[in-house]
C-alpha positions in Angstrom: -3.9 -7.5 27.2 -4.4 -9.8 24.2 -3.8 -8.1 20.7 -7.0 -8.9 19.3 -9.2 -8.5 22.6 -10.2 -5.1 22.3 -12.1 -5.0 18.8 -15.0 -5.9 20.3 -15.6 -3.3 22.3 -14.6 -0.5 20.1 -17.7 1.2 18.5 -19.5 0.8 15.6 -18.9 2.8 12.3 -21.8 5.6 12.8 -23.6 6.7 9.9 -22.7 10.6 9.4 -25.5 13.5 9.1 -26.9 13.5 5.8 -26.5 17.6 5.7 -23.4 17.7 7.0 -21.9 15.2 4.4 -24.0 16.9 1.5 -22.3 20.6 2.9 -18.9 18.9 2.9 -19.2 17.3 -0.6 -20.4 20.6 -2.2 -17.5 22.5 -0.4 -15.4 20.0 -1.7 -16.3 20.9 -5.5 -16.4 24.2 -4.9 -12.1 24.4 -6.6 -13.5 22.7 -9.6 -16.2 24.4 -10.8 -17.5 27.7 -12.2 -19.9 29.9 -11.0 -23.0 28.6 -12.9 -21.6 24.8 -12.3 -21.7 25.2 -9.1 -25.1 26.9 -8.7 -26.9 24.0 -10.7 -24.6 21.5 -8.7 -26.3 23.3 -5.3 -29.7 22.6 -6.7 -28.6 19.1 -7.6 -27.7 18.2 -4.0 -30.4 19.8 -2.3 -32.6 18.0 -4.1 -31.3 15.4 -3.4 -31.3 16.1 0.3 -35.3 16.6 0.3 -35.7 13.8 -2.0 -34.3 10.2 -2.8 -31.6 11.2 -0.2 -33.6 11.0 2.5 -34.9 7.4 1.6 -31.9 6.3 0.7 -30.6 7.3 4.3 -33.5 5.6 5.9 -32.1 3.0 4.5 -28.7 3.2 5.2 -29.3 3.7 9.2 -31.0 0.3 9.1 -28.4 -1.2 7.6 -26.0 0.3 10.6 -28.7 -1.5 12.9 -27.9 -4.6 11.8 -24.3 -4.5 10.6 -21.6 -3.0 13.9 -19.7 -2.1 10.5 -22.2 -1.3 7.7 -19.1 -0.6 5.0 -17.1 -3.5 5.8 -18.2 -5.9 3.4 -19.4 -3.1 0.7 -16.1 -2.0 0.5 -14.5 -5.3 0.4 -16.6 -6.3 -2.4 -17.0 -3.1 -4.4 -13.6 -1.9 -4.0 -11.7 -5.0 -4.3 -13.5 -8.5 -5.2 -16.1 -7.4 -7.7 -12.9 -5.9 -9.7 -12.3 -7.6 -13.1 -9.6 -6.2 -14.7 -6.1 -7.3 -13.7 -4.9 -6.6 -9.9 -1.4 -6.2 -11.0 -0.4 -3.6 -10.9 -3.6 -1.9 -10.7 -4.8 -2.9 -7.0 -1.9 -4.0 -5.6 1.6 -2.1 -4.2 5.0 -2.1 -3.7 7.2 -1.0 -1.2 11.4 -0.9 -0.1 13.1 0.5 3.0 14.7 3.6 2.4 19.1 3.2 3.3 18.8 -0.5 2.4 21.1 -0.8 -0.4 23.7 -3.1 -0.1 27.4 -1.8 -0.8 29.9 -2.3 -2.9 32.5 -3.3 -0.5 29.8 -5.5 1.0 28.9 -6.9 -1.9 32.6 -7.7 -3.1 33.6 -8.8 0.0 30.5 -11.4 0.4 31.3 -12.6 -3.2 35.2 -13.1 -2.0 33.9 -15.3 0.8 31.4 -17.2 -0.8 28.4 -15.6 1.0 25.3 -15.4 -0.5 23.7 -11.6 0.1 20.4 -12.1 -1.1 19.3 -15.3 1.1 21.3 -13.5 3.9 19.3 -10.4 4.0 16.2 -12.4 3.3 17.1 -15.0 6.7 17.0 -11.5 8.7 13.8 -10.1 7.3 12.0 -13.5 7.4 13.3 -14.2 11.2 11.8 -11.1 11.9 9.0 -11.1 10.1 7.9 -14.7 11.8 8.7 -13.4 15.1 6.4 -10.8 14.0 3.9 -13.6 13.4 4.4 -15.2 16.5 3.2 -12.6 18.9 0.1 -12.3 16.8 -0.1 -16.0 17.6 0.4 -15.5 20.8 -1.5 -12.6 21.3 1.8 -10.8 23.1 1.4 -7.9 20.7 0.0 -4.6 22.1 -2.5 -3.2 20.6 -1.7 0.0 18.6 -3.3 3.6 20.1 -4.2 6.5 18.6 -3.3 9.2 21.3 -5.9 7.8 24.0 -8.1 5.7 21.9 -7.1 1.9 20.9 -7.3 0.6 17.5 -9.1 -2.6 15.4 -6.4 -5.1 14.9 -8.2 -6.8 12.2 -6.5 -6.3 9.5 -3.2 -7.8 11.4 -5.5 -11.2 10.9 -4.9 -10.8 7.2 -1.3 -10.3 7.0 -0.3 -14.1 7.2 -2.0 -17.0 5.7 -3.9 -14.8 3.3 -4.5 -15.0 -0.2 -7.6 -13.6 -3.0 -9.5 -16.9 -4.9 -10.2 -16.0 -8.3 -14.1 -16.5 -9.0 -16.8 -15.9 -12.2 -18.1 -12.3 -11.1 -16.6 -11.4 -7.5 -13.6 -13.3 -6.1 -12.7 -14.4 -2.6 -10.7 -14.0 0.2 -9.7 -17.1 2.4 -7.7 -16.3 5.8 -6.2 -19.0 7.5 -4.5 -17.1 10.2 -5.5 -18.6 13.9 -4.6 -17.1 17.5 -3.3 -19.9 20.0 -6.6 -20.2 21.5 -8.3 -20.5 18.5 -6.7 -23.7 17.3 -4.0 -24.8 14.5 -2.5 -22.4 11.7 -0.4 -22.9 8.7 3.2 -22.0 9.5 5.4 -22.7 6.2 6.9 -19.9 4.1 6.5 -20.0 -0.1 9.8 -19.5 -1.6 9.6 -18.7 -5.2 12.8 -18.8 -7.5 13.2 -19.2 -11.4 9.4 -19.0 -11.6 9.0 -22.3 -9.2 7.5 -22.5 -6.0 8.5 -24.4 -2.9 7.4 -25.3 0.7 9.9 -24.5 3.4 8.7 -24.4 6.9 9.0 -21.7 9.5 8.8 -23.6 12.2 10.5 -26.8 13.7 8.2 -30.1 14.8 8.8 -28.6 18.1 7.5 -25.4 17.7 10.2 -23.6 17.8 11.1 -21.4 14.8 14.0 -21.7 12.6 16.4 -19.3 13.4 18.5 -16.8 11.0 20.9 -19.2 10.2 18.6 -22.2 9.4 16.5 -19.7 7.1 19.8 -19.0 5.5 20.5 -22.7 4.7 17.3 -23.2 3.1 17.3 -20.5 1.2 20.5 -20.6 0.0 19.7 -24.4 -0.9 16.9 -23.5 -3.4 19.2 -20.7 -4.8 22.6 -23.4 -5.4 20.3 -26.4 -6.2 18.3 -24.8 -8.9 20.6 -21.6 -10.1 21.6 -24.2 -13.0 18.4 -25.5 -14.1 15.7 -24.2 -16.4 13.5 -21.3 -15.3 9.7 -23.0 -14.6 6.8 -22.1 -16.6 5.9 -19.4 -14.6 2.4 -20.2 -13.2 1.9 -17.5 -11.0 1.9 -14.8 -14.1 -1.6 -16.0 -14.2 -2.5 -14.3 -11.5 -1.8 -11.1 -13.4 -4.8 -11.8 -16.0 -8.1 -10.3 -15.4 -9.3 -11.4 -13.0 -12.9 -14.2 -14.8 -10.0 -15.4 -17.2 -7.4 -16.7 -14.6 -10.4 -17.8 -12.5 -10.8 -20.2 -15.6 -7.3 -20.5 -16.1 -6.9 -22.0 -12.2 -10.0 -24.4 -12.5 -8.5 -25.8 -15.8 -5.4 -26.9 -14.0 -7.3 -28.2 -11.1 -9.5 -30.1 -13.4 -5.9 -31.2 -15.6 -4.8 -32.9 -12.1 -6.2 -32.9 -9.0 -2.5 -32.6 -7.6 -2.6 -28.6 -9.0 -5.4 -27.8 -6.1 -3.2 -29.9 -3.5 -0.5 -27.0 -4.5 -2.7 -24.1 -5.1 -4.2 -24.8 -1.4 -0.2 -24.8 0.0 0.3 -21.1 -1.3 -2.5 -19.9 -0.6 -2.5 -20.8 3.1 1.8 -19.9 3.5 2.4 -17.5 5.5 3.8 -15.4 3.1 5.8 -15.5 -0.6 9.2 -14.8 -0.9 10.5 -14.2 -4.4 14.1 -14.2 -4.9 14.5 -12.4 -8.6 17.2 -12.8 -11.0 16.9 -8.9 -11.3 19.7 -6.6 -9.9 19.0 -3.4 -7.7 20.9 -0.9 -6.9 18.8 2.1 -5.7 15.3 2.5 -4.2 13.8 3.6 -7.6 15.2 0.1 -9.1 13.5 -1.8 -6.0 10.0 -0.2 -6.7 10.1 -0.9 -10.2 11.1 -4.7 -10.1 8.8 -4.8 -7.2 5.5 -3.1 -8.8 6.3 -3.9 -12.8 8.5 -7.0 -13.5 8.6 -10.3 -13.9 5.2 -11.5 -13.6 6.1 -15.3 -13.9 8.0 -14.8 -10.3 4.6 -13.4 -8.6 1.9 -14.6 -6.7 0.0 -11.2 -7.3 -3.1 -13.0 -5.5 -0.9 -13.5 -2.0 -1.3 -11.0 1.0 2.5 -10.3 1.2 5.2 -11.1 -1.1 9.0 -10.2 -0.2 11.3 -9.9 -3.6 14.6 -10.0 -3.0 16.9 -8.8 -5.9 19.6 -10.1 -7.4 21.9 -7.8 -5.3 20.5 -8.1 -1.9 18.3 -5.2 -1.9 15.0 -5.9 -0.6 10.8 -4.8 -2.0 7.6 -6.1 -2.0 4.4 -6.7 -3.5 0.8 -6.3 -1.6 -2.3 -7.4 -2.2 -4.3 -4.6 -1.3 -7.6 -6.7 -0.6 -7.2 -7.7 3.4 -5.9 -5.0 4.7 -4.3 -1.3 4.2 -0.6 0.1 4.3 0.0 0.5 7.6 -0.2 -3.2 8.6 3.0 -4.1 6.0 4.5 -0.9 7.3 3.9 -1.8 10.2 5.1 -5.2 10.4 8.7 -4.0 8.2 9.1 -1.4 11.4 9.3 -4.1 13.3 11.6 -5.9 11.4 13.7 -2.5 11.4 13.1 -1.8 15.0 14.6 -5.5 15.9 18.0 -5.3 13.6 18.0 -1.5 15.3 18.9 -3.2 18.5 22.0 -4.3 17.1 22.8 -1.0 16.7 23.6 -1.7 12.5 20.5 -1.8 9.3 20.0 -4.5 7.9 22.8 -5.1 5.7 25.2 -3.8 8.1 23.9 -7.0 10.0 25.1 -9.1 8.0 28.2 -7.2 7.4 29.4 -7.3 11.2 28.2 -11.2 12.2 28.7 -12.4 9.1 32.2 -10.5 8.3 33.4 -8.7 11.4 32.6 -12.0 14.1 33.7 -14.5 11.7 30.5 -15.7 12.0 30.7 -16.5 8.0 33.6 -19.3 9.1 30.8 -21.4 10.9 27.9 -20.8 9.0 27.8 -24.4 8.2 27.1 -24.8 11.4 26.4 -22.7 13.5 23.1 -22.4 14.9 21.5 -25.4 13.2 20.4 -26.9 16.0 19.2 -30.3 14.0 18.9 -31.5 11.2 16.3 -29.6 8.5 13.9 -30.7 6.2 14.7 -29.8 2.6 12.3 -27.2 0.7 9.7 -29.3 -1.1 9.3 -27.9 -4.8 5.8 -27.3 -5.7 5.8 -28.6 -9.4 2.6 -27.9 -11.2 0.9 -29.8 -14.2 0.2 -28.0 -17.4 -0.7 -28.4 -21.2 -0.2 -26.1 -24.0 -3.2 -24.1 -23.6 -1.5 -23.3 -19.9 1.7 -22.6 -21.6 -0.2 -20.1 -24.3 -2.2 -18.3 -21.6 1.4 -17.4 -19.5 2.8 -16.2 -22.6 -0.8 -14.1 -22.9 -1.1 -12.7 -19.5 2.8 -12.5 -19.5 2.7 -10.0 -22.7 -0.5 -8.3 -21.4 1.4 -7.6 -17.9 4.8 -6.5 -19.1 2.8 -4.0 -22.1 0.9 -2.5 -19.1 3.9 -1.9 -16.9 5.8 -0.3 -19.6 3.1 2.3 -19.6 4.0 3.6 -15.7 7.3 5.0 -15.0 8.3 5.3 -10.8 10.1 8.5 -9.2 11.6 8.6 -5.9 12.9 11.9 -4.8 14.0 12.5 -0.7 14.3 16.5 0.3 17.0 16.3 2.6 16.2 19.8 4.3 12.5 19.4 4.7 12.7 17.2 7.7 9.9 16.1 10.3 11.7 18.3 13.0 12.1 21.1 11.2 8.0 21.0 10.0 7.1 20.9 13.4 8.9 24.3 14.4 6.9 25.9 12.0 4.2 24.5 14.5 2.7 22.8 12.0 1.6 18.9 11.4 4.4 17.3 8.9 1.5 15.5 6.9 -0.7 18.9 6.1 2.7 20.7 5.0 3.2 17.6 2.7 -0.1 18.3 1.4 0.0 21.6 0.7 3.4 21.1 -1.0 2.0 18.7 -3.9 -1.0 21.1 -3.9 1.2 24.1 -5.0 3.3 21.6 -6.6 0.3 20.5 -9.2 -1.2 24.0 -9.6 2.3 25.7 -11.0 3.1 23.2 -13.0 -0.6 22.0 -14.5 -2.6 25.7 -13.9 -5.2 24.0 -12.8 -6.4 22.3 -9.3 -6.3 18.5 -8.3 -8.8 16.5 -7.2 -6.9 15.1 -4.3 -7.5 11.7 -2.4 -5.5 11.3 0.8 -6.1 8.4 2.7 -7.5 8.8 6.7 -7.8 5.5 8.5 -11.1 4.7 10.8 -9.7 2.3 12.9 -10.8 3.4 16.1 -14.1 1.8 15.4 -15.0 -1.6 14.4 -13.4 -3.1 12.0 -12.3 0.6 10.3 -10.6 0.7 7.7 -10.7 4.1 5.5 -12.0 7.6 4.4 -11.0 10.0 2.2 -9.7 13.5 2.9 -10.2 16.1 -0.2 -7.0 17.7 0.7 -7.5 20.4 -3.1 -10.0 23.0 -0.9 -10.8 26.0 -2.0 -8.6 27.5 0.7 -5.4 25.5 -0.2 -6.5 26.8 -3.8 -6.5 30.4 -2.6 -3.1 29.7 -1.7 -2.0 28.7 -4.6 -3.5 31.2 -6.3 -1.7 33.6 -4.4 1.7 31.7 -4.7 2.1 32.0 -8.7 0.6 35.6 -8.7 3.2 37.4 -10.5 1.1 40.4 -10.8 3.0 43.4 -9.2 -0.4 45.3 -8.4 -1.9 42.3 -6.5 0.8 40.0 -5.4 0.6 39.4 -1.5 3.6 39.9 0.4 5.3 37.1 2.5 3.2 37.9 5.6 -0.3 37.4 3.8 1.1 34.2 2.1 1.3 32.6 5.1 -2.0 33.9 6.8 -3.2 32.1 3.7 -0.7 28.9 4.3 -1.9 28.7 8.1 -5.6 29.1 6.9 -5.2 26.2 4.1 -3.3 23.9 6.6 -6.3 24.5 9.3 -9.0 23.3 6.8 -6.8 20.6 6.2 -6.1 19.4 9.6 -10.3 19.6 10.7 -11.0 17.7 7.6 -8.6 14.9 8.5 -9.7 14.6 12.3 -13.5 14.5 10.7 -12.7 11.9 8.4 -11.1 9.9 11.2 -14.0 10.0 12.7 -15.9 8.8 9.6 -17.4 12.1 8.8 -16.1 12.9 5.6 -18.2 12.7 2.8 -16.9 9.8 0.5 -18.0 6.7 2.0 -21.2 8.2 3.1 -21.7 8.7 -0.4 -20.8 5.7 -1.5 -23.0 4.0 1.0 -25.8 5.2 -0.3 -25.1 4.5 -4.5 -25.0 1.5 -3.2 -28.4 1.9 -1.2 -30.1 3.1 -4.3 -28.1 -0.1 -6.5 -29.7 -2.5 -4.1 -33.3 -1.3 -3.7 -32.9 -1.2 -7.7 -33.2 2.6 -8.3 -32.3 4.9 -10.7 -28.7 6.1 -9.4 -29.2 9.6 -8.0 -28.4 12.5 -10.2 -25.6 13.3 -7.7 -23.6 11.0 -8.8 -24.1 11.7 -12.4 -23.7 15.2 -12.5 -20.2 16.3 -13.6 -19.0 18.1 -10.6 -19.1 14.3 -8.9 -16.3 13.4 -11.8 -14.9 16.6 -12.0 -14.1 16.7 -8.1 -12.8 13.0 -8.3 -15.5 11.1 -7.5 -15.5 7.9 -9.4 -12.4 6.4 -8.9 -11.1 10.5 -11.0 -9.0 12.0 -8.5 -5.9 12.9 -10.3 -3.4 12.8 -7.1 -3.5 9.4 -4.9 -1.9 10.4 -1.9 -1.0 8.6 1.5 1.4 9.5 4.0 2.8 6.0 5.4 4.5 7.8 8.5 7.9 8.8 10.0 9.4 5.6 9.1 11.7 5.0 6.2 9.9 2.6 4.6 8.5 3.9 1.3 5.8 2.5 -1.5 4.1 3.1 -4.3 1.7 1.7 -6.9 -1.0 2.9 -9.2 -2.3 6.0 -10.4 -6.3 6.4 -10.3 -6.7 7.7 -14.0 -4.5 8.3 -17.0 -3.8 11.7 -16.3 -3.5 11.5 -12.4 0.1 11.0 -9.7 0.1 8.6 -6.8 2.3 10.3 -4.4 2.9 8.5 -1.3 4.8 9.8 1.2 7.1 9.8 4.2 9.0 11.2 6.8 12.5 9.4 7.0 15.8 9.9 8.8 16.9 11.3 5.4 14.1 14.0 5.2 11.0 13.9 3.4 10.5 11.0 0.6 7.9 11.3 -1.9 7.2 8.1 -4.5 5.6 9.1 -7.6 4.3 7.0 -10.2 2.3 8.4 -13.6 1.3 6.8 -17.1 3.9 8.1 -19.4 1.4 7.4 -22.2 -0.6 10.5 -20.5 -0.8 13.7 -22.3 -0.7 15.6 -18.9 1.9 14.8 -16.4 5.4 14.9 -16.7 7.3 13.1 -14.1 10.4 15.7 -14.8 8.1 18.4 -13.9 6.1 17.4 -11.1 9.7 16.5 -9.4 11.2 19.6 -10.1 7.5 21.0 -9.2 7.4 19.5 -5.7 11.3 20.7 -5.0 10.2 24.1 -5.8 6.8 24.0 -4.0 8.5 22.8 -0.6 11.4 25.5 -0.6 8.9 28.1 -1.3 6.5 26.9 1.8 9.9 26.6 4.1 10.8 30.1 2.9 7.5 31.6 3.9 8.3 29.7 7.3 12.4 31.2 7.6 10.9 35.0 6.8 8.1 34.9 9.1 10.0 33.0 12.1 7.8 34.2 14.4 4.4 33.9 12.9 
């Protein structure tokens, strides 16, 4: 069955219940709020139910008529290409694979031998990854399920051959990714090193793609043939402006030679970037930094996908959040993983046994170019002094940012996927209650969470939010830092109150999979009331709308990307808020954590030591109650 044949016939987004969103919003609050907040909240909603809501429903449901996805291109414009303020590294995110790190010995022993570690590991990823490319060509991919239901592909469209046009206002998002059937696509890789860009192709004239070795040659030919010359100007920190300034930045150089467009146009239709940094990482938290808050001039922040490869060999990237949502790059490095799995070695080990252990290193020269390849094609860019004094401006304004957000990693070696699931419970909701208890004992005060639910199993889905901070999980908490002799629950009631929190928890995500949670309803209809040129609804003014996150104010971002061992991060909501983004790997559970250290609030020593504490006290409810 074709990868992309199913969307069609996958329903259409429904429009939820007004009552039952407007119930589920005000339960929502309910943590946040006092007594007399929430009473005059309660009137705020209902009258909103009997008044402008019920218009602005009308409204909405006609707008489902016509539209098979009536949030689709809301939420592509209001989330994404309407922003102004930089992307980087507000919108987009990094990510790294988690036991990736290259080794000393390996790294000695490829320097002995003349081998160069960071093309090497890039040749295997980018094989991979245009393999990857290739069945969505072909259409050979399956498509992915959701226990019996199939999901939109759609966003796999946006993976290659994607890339966010800066514009006056709202910006714009050009795809030139084609099936087979539908015609031609674009098939050359962008290579960026020393701030320059260049063309190499992923594909013979033949058709056929290059293989690892031929990647390996090309790459290392960039590296050797421009490791001696002057860094470039560094362009591509322009894409880290905001976002009317580089659109005026990018016309001036097409204007300053029409040569600039003729490049512009080749990166922005490559498959993907990949950025080869003169930074060195040694750890995961390293990787995630470089990836997320260095060197700008090396980016292509506007580009679907970039792969930076460090100095050492270890590998990260950068995302464009825009075209599509974590689990498509996630997705894709799995199968990268999945592929070097069947050689029974990681990725580095890879290259440590063919390259070291079957003297493949002796014949590298050779081996495997089956003819003769065309050199990478530097893409060298025009440019004045004004160009040169806006890099240095976006440059400064980049790197000043970035020095603002710190990145944590921290992996709980006992608190394994396998070991969540004795306590019959899903590994995501015990996650979730961790960082709840992990917030409220070190803050004394509840989050406003956002955890991300996907819709795909209708047209063209994308997301919804869970509110994951209930007034059960808060109960919980509660109860957890009691220390009141008189009242403190014993270990049996703690986890009648646990199972109860983790209940609410899992209903509320299978809702929201369904598109019934309350966010995006909501949002549908500010947006309702902005287009029929109304007065925004008190709703969304009153402060329990803030107060409860709304707004772009919850103070945890959370996502769990999976059991996979791929990990990422990127940026908080607010000053005073966490992203923690998740994950179930062979090492145990991973959390990535990224704050503002110029926040007054969080402390990333404490929320660590915070979350440690929180998930040994949920496992220890689990080991004294075995058989609850």
């Amino acid at each position: 069955m074709p990868t992309f044949s199913l969307d069609h016939n996958l329903p259409s987004l429904p429009v939820p219940h007004l009552d039952n969103t407007l119930k589920k919003y005000l339960d929502s609050v309910y943590p946040f709020l006092t007594e007399l907040e929430l009473q005059q909240t309660t009137k705020i909603v209902e009258n909103f139910r009997t008044g402008i809501g019920k218009i602005l429903q009308f409204n909405l449901l006609e707008r489902a008529r016509n539209q098979r996805n009536w949030l689709e291109k809301w939420w592509l414009d209001w989330a994404y290409l309407e922003w102004r303020e930089p992307i980087a590294p507000f919108i987009n995110t990094s990510g790294c694979v988690i036991g990736s790190e290259v080794t000393t010995t390996l790294a000695e022993t490829a320097k002995k031998m003349n081998l160069n570690i960071p093309a090497a590991k890039a040749a295997f990823t980018c094989f991979y990854m245009n393999m990857f490319f290739q069945e969505l060509r072909s259409e050979t991919l399956p498509a992915q399920k959701s226990r019996s239901a199939y999901l939109s592909m759609d966003q796999f469209r946006k993976f290659y051959n994607t890339c966010r046009i800066p514009l006056g206002n709202k910006d714009r998002l050009v795809n030139y990714f084609r099936t087979a059937n539908e015609g031609n696509c674009p098939t050359h890789i962008i290579v960026m090193f020393k701030n320059r860009f260049f063309k190499v192709n992923a594909y013979h004239s033949d058709l056929k793609l290059l293989n690892f070795t031929e990647l390996y040659h090309q790459f290392k030919f960039i590296i050797e043939n421009y490791e001696t010359k002057s860094h470039g100007i560094g362009i591509g920190s322009l894409t880290a402006d905001k976002r009317d300034r580089w659109a005026k930045n990018r016309q001036y150089l097409i204007d300053l030679n029409p040569r600039n467009l003729e490049y512009f146009d080749c990166i922005e239709k490559g498959l993907y970037l990949v950025n080869f940094e003169d930074l060195e990482a040694h750890n995961i938290d390293q990787m995630l930094e470089i990836s997320l808050l260095k060197n700008p001039k090396n980016r292509y922040f506007d580009k679907s996908y970039e792969l930076i490869v460090s100095k050492t060999g270890l590998i990260g990237s950068n995302v464009e959040h825009t075209p599509f949502d974590g689990m498509v790059s996630t997705t894709v490095i799995a199968y990268v993983s999945e592929n070097l799995k069947k050689l029974n070695k990681d990725i580095t080990m890879v290259i440590n046994s063919i390259f070291f252990k079957n003297s493949f290193f002796f014949k590298i020269e050779s081996f495997g170019i089956e003819r003769k390849l065309v050199d990478p094609e530097e893409l060298e860019f025009d440019y004045d002094l004004h160009i040169e004094n806006e890099i240095k401006n976006s440059s400064e304004q980049f790197e000043k940012t970035c020095s603002l957000l710190e990145c944590k990693n921290v992996i709980l070696s006992n608190c394994t996927k396998e070991k969540i699931k004795s306590y019959k419970l899903n590994p995501d909701t015990f996650a979730q209650m961790c960082m709840q208890l992990a917030y409220f004992q070190l803050h004394k005060k509840p989050a406003p969470t956002y955890e991300t639910a996907t819709t795909r199993t209708y047209y063209h889905g994308r997301t919804e939010t869970v509110r994951s901070c209930t007034k059960e999980a808060l109960k919980w908490c509660q109860a957890m830092t009691n220390s009141e002799k008189s009242t403190k629950l014993n270990n049996f009631d703690l986890l009648k109150l646990f199972r109860e929190a983790s209940e609410k928890h899992d209903r509320l995500m299978n809702e929201a999979r369904n598109n019934e949670g309350c966010d995006r309803h909501l949002l549908g209809l500010m947006l309702i009331a902005k287009e029929l040129g109304l007065e925004t609804p008190k709703i969304f003014t009153d402060h329990a709308w803030k107060k409860s996150g709304g707004g772009g104010n919850f103070l945890i971002s959370s996502s769990c990307i999976g059991y996979t061992n791929t990990i990422g991060t990127c940026c908080p909501f607010c000053l005073d808020g966490y992203t923690m983004i998740y994950c179930f790997s062979d090492r145990g559970l991973c959390f990535s954590i990224t704050r503002f250290k110029n926040s007054m609030e969080t402390t990333m020593n404490g929320i660590v030591e915070s979350l440690k504490s929180a998930t040994q006290q949920a496992q220890g409810l689990f080991e004294k109650n075995p058989k609850i």
